[in-house]
C-alpha positions in Angstrom: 57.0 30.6 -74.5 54.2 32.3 -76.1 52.1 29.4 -75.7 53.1 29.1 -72.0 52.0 32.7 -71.4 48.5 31.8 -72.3 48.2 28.5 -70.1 49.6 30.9 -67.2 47.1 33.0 -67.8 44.0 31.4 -68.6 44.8 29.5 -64.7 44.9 32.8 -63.1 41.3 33.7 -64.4 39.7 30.4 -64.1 41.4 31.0 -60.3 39.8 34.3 -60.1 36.4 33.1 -61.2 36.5 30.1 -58.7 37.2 33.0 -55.8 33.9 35.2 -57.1 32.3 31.9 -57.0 33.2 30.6 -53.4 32.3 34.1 -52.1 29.3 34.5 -53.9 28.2 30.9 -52.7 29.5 32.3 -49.0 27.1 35.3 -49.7 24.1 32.8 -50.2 25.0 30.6 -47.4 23.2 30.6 -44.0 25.4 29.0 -41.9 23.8 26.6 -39.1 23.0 28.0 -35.4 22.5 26.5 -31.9 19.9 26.4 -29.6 20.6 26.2 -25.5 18.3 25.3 -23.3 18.7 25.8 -19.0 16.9 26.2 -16.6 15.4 22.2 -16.7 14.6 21.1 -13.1 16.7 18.7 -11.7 13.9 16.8 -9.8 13.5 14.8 -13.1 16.0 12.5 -13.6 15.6 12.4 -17.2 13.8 15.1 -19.0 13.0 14.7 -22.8 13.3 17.5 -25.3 12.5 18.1 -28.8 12.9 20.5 -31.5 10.2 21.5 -34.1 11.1 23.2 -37.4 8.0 26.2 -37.3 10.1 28.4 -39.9 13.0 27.8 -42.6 14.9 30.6 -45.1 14.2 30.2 -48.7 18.1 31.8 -49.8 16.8 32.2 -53.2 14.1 34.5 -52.4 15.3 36.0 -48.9 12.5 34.9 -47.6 11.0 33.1 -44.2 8.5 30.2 -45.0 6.1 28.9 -42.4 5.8 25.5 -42.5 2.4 24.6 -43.9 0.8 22.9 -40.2 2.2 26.5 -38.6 0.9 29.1 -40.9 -2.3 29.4 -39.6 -1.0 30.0 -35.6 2.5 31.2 -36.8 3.9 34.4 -33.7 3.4 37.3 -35.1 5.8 40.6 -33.7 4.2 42.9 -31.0 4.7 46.5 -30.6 8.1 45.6 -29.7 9.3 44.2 -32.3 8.8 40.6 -30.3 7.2 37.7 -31.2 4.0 37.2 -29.7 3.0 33.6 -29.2 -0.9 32.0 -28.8 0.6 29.2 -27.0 -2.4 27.3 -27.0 -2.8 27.7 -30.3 0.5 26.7 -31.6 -0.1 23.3 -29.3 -3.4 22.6 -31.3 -1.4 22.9 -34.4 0.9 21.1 -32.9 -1.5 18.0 -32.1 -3.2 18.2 -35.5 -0.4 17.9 -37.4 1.9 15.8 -35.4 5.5 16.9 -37.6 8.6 14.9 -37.1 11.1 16.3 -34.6 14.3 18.1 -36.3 16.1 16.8 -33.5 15.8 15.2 -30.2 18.1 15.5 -26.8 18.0 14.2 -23.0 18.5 16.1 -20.0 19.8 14.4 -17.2 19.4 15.5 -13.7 18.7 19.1 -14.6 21.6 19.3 -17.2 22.0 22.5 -20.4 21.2 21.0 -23.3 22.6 21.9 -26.7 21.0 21.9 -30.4 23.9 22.5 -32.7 23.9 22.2 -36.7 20.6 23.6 -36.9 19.1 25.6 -40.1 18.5 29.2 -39.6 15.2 29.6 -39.1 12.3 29.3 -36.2 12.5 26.4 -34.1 9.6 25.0 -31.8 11.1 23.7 -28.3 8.8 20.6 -26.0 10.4 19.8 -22.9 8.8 16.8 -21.1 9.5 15.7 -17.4 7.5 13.4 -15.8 7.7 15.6 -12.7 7.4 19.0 -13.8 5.6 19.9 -16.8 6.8 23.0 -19.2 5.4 25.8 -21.7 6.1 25.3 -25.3 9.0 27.3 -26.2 9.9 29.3 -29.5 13.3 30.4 -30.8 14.5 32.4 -33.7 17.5 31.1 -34.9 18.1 33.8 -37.5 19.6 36.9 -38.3 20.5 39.5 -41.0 23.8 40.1 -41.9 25.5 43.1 -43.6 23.4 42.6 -46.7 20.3 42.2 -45.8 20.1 38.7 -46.1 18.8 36.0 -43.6 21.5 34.1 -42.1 22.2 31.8 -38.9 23.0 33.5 -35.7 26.5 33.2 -35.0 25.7 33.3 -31.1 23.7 30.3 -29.4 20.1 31.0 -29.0 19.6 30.8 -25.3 15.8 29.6 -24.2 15.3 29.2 -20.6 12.7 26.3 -19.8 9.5 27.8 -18.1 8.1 25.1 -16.2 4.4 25.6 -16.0 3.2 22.8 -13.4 4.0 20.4 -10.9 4.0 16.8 -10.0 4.8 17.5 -6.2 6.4 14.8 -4.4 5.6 13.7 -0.7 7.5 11.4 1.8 6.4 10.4 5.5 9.4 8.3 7.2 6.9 5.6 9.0 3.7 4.1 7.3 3.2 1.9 10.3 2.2 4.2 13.5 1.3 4.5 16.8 -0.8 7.1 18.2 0.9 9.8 19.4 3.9 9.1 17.6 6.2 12.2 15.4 6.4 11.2 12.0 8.8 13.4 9.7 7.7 14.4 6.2 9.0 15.8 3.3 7.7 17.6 0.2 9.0 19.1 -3.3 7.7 21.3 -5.7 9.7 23.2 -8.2 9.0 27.3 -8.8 6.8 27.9 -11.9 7.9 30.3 -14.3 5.6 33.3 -14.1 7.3 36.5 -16.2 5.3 38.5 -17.4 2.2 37.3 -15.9 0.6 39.7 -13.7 -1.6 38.6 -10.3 0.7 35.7 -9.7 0.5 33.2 -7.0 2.7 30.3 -5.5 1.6 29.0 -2.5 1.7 25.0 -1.2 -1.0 23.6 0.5 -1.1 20.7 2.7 -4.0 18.8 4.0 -3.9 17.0 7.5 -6.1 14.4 8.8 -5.6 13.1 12.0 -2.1 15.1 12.2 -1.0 17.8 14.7 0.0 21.2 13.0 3.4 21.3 11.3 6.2 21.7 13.0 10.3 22.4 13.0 9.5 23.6 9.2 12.4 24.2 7.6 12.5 25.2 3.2 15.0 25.1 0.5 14.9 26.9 -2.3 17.5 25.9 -4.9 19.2 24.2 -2.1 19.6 27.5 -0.4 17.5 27.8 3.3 14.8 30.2 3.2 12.8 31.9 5.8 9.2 30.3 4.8 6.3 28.9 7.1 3.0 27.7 7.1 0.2 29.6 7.8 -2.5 29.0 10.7 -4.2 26.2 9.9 -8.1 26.3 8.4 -10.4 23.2 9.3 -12.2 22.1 6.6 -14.5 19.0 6.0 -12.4 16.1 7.6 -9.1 17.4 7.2 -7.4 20.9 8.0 -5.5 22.8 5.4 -2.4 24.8 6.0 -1.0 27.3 3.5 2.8 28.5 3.1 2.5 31.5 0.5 6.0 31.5 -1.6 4.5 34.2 -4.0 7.7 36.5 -3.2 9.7 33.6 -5.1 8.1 34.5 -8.2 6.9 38.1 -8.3 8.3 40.2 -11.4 11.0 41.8 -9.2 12.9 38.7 -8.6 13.4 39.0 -12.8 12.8 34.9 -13.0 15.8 33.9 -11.0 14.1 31.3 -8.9 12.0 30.0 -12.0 12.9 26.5 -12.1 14.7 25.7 -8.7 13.5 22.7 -6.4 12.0 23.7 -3.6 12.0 21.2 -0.6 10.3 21.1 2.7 10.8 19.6 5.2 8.5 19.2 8.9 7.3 16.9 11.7 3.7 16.2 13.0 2.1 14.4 15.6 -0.2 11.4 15.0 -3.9 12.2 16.3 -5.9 9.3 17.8 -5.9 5.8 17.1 -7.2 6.1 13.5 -3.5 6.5 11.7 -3.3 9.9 9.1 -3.7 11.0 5.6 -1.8 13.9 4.3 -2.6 15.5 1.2 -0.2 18.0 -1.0 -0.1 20.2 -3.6 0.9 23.4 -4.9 -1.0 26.5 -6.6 0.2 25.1 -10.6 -1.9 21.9 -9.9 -5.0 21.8 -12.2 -8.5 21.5 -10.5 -11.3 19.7 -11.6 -14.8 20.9 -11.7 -15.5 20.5 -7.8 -12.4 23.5 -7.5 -10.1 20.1 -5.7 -6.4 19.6 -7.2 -6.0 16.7 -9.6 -4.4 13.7 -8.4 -2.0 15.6 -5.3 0.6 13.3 -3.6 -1.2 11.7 -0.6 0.7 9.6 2.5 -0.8 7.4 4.9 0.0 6.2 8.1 -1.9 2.6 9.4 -1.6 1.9 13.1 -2.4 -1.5 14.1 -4.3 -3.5 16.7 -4.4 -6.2 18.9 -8.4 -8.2 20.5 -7.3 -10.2 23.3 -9.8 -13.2 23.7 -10.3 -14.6 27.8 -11.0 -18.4 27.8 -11.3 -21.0 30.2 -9.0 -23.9 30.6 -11.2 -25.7 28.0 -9.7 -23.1 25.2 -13.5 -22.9 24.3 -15.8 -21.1 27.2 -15.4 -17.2 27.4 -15.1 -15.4 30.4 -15.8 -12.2 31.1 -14.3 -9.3 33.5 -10.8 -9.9 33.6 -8.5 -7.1 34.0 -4.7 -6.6 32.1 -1.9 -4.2 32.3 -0.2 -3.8 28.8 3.4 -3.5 28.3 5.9 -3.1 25.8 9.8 -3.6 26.0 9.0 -3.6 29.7 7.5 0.0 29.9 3.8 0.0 31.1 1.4 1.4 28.6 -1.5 3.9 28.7 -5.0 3.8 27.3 -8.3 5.7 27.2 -11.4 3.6 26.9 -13.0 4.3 23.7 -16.3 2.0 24.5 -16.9 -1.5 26.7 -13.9 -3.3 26.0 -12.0 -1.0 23.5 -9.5 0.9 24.3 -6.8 3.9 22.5 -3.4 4.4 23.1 -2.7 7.5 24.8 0.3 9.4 26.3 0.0 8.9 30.5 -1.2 12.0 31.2 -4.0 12.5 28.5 -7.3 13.0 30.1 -8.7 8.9 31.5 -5.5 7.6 30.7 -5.2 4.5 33.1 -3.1 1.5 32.9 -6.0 -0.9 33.5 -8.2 -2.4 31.0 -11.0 -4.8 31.4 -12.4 -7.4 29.4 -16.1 -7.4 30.8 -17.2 -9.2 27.8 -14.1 -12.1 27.7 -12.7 -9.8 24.7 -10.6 -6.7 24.7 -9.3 -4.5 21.9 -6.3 -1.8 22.1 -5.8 0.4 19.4 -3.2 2.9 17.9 -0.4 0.6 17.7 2.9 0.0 16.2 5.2 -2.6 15.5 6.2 -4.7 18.7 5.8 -6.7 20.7 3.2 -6.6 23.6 2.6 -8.1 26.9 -0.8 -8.5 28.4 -0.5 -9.0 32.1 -3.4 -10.4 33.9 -4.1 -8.4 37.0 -7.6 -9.5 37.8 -8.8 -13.3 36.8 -12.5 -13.6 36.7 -14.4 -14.8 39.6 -13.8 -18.5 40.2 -10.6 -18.6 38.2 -6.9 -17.7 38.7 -4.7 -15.4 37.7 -2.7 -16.8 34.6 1.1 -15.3 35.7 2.6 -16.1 32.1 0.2 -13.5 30.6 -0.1 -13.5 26.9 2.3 -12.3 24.0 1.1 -10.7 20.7 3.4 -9.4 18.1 2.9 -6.7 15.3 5.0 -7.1 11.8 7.3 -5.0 11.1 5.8 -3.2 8.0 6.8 -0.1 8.8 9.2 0.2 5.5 6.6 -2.0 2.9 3.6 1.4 4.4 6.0 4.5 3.8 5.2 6.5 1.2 1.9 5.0 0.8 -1.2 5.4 -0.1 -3.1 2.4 -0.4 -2.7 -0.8 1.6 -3.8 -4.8 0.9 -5.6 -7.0 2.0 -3.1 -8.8 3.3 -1.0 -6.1 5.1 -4.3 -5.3 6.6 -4.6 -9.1 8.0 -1.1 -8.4 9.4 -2.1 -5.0 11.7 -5.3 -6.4 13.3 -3.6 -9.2 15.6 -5.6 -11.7 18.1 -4.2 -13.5 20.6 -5.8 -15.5 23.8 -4.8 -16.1 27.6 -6.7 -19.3 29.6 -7.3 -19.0 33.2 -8.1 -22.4 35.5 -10.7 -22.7 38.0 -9.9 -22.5 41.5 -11.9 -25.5 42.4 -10.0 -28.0 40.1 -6.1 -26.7 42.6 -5.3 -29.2 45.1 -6.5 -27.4 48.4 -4.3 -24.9 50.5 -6.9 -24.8 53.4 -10.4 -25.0 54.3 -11.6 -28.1 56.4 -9.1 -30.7 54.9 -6.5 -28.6 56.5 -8.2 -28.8 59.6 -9.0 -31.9 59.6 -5.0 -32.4 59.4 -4.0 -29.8 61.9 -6.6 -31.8 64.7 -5.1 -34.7 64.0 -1.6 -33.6 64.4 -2.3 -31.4 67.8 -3.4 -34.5 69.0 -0.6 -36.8 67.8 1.8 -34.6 69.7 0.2 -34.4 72.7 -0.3 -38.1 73.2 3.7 -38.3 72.3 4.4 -35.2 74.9 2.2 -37.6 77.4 4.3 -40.8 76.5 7.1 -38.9 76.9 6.5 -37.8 80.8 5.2 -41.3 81.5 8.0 -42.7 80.4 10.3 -40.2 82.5 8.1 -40.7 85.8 8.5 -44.0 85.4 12.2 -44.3 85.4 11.9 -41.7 88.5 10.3 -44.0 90.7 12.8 -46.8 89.8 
């Protein structure tokens, strides 16, 4: 019993030690925290994030140690008792040293993402979109508890994503255009993250060439309809630029809350001449190079397309000159202003010279500012010596309106397909069987006479029988 009395009570201490141990071993422990990251812009639809270990806890010592590629650039704490971050610093570091990633993560469509499991310390945060572009990101992971020691934070660290820059986006709905035709056009940008930043600026700029002023604007702003416009437009060395200022999105009394939403807008403008149109985009984050332009905006282009109608004779070979066509399409009779001898620009009816005649004086023709179709050329006036060819002549644009949107470049051979040639032959007048001159007279004589030398048989005949 004795004996028993000692094995009871040797448990209960070596139970009692393994408790002082556990908590002392609690007491030493840092725990793990979590990082959260919002605020990623949904216009990527996957956006790649990574997190860099800049500081861990030595639990020995109590201490924070820098990693060895971050001492040098390492945030220091302001006046605030906040970290104060050389951004471009820490990104030379960075590139020098090129560390291993503690972790990696996707976002999708604009999705939180979540670090869990981490170590306390200080974390490094990239986030890379190939359509918006963000500022590194720092968060301290850490805390003290009651002791003074350094432990995990038992809350998530939440880091907002602060996008720095754009890759705007630009849509026409027609690469293949007439003149005078509405196109519609979208753009999207995404509201840069400017806290803290004083003199701030977010404006879009858009660049028209052979484009009427935009109009029925309408903007979204996190999907939300805004009351936003573009300025007056300012002509510029072949193109004119029109500004819509969206500063109010991003000054410090709006505390961030647009930082990071897509903004979308959307307008119409008319095409200008026969010469199609370039539009150019891009917004106040876009780097310049040394000349002050944007580098590499989003640029549209819309081709119109043209027909040369070639006059021959019968022969398919000789050329003749001054014949005159109406030009139609889907039976409505088409316009045109003459550009020079024997080219001619689609215009609306009542532009100044329209006219629905156009002339060949040279046996060639050329209308301009087209679109897809098919067009009628309907001889009105054969050249002298020839007839009128009523079947007229046919030519037909592609289609290529869809394989041209969103475009800014064109082939070869798309540019074969808009510049279309067709022919009409007209016969000489000589070479019809005759409708008059002297063989008809010649016919008509002989036929007076022929009846008259019946109508004389005929009363002959009937005095004849009169006498009898």
């Amino acid at each position: 019993m004795k004996n028993f009395k000692k094995v009871i009570a040797f448990a209960l201490a070596a139970i009692m030690m393994m408790a002082m141990s556990i908590t002392a071993f609690a007491e030493q422990s840092t725990g793990s925290a979590t990082i959260k990251v919002t605020n990623i812009s949904e216009r990527d639809e996957k956006t790649e994030l990574s997190v860099y270990q800049l500081a861990s806890i030595d639990t020995a010592k109590n201490k924070i140690e820098v990693v060895d590629w971050a001492k040098a650039v390492y945030p220091k704490k302001d006046d605030n008792n906040q970290l104060s971050i050389d951004v471009d610093a820490l990104n030379a570091a960075f590139e020098a040293a090129n560390p291993t990633a503690v972790k990696k993560a996707e976002s999708v469509n604009g999705t939180d993402v979540e670090f869990t499991d981490l170590a306390a310390g200080v974390y490094m945060i990239k986030v890379v979109g190939k359509k918006v572009q963000y500022n590194t990101m720092v968060a301290v992971a850490y805390t003290t508890d009651d002791n003074g020691n350094y432990v995990a934070t038992t809350k998530a660290v939440e880091i907002k994503a602060k996008g720095s820059s754009n890759n705007m986006e630009k849509k026409d709905d027609d690469g293949l255009v007439r003149a005078g035709q509405k196109v519609n056009f979208e753009l999207k940008s995404t509201v840069p993250y400017m806290a803290n930043k004083t003199n701030v600026e977010y404006k879009i700029y858009d660049r028209e060439t052979n484009l009427s002023a935009p109009e029925d604007v309408k903007v979204f702003v996190g999907g939300k309809e805004m009351a936003f416009n573009f300025g007056e437009g300012v002509a510029k060395d072949g193109y004119t630029e029109y500004t819509m200022d969206l500063t109010s999105l991003v000054e410090s009394g709006m505390n961030d809350q647009y930082a990071g939403k897509t903004v979308v807008v959307k307008y119409t403008a008319t095409v200008i001449g026969s010469n199609g149109f370039t539009n150019v985009t891009y917004d106040s984050t876009y780097d310049k190079d040394e000349n002050g332009e944007p580098k590499n905006p989003p640029t549209v282009k819309g081709w119109p397309a043209d027909i040369t109608l070639i006059k021959y004779a019968e022969d398919g070979k000789t050329i003749l000159n001054g014949a005159e066509f109406e030009v139609s399409k889907n039976g409505t009779v088409l316009y045109f202003a003459q550009e020079s001898e024997g080219v001619y620009n689609l215009v609306d009816e009542k532009a100044d010279g329209a006219t629905k005649t156009i002339v060949a004086p040279k046996g060639k023709v050329q209308i301009k500012g087209l679109d897809e179709g098919t067009y009628l050329f309907t001889e009105t006036k054969a050249p002298e010596g020839y007839s009128i060819n009523p079947a007229g002549a046919k030519v037909t644009i592609t289609d290529l309106s869809e394989d041209l949107t969103n475009k800014n470049t064109i082939t070869e051979s798309q540019k074969a397909l808009l510049s279309q040639e067709g022919s009409i032959n007209d016969t000489k007048l000589s070479s019809l069987p005759f409708t008059g001159g002297m063989g008809t007279t010649i016919f008509t004589v002989l036929g007076v006479a022929l009846m008259a030398l019946a109508s004389a048989l005929y009363f002959a005949t009937k005095k004849k029988a009169s006498v009898n």
